[in-house]
N, C-alpha and C positions, 0 to 999 in steps of 0.2 A: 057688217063688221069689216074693221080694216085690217088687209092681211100684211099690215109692216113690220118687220123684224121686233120693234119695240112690243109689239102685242104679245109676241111667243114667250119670253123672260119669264122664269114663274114668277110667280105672284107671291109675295110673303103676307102669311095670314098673320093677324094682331088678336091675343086671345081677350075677350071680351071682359072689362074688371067686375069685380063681385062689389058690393056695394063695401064691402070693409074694406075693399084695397082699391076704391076711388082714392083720387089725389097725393097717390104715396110715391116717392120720391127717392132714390136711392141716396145717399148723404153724398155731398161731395166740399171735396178741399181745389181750392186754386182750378176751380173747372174739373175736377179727376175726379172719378168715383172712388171710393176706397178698395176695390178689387184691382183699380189702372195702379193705385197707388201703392199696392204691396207688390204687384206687380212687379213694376219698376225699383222699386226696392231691392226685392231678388234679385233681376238682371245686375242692377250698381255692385253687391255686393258679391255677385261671382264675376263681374268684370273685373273689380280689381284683386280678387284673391286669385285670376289669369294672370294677369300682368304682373303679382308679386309673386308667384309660385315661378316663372317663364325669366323673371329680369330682374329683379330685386332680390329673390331669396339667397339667402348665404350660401355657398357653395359647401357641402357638408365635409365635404375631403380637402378641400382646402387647394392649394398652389403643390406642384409634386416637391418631394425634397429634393435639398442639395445632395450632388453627386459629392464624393469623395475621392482622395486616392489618387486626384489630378496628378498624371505628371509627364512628362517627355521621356519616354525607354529609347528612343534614339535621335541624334540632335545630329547631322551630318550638314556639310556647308549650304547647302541646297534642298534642305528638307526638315523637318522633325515630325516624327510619329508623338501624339500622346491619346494616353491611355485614362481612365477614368472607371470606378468602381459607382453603382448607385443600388439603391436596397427597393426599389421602385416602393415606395412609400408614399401617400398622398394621393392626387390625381393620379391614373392613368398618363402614362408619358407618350405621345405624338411623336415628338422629335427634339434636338437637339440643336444651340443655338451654339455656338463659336467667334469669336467676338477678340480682336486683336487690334496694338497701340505699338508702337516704338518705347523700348523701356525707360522709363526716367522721364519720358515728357509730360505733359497736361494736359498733350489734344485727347480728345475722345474715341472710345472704340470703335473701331469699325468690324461690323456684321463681314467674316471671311466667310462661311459655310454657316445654310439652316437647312439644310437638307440630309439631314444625318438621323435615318428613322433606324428601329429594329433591335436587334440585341446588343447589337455590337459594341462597347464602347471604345473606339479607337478611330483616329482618325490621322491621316496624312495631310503637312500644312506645305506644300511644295514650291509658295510665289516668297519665299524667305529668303536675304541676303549673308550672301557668309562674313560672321563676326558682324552681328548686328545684334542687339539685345530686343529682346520683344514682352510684351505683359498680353496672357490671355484671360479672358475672360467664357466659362461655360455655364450656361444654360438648362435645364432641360424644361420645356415647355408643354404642358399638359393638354388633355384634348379637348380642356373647356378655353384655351388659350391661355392659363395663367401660366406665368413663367415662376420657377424656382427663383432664391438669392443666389449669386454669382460665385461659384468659386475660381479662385487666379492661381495666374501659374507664371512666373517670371525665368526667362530662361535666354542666355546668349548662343547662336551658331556658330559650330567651328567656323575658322578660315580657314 
């Protein structure tokens, strides 16, 4: 006897057919047996109820609401505080997006501050020109990443 690694491997036994289950054949479709084939069917159809449950499904709460109540409680040459009311309705709310324009033009907003997490609704805008008119635009951004519709707020700094 040869003592080579291949000899030690068990040995799978093949159980011997009975004379009624000579030549019997399991059915098969496209080479698959029909066990490979429901098989595979399962898998298909929990891979994409993953993938739509994960990325596809509709978000049940939606986008958070718009804040209310926008407004500037102090407008100084060199500054403006505003304030803003929200019913946190919707998403869960992340954070807070702030979003400013020179007033009366057509360029587009620019992103001042997205770092405005917590209760607070207030914030200080301090890079402001005095007697300058300004259009804000606010945010709140939910923790699936959807943003609210905008509410504005148009206001001039003293000189």
């Amino acid at each position: 006897m040869n003592d080579s690694p291949r000899d030690t491997r068990p040995q799978i036994e093949r159980p011997e057919l009975s004379d009624s289950q000579e030549g019997y054949t399991e059915p098969r479709w496209f080479g698959l047996s029909a066990g490979n084939l429901m098989g595979l069917l399962l898998m298909s159809v929990i891979a994409i109820f993953t993938i739509w449950w994960f990325t596809l499904r509709p978000d049940p709460l939606g986008p958070p609401d718009t804040a209310y109540s926008f407004e500037a409680v102090e407008i100084l040459p060199d500054a403006v505080t505003l304030t803003w009311k929200h019913d946190g309705l919707g998403e869960n709310i992340d954070h807070w997006k702030l979003k400013r324009r020179l007033g009366g033009s057509e360029l587009h907003f620019v992103l001042i501050n997205e770092s405005m997490t917590g209760p607070a609704r207030r914030v200080a805008d301090d890079t402001v020109d005095p007697g300058t008119s300004y259009e804000y635009q606010l945010f709140a951004v939910g923790d699936k990443g959807h943003e609210s519709a905008p509410v504005e707020l148009a206001l001039t700094t003293d000189s």
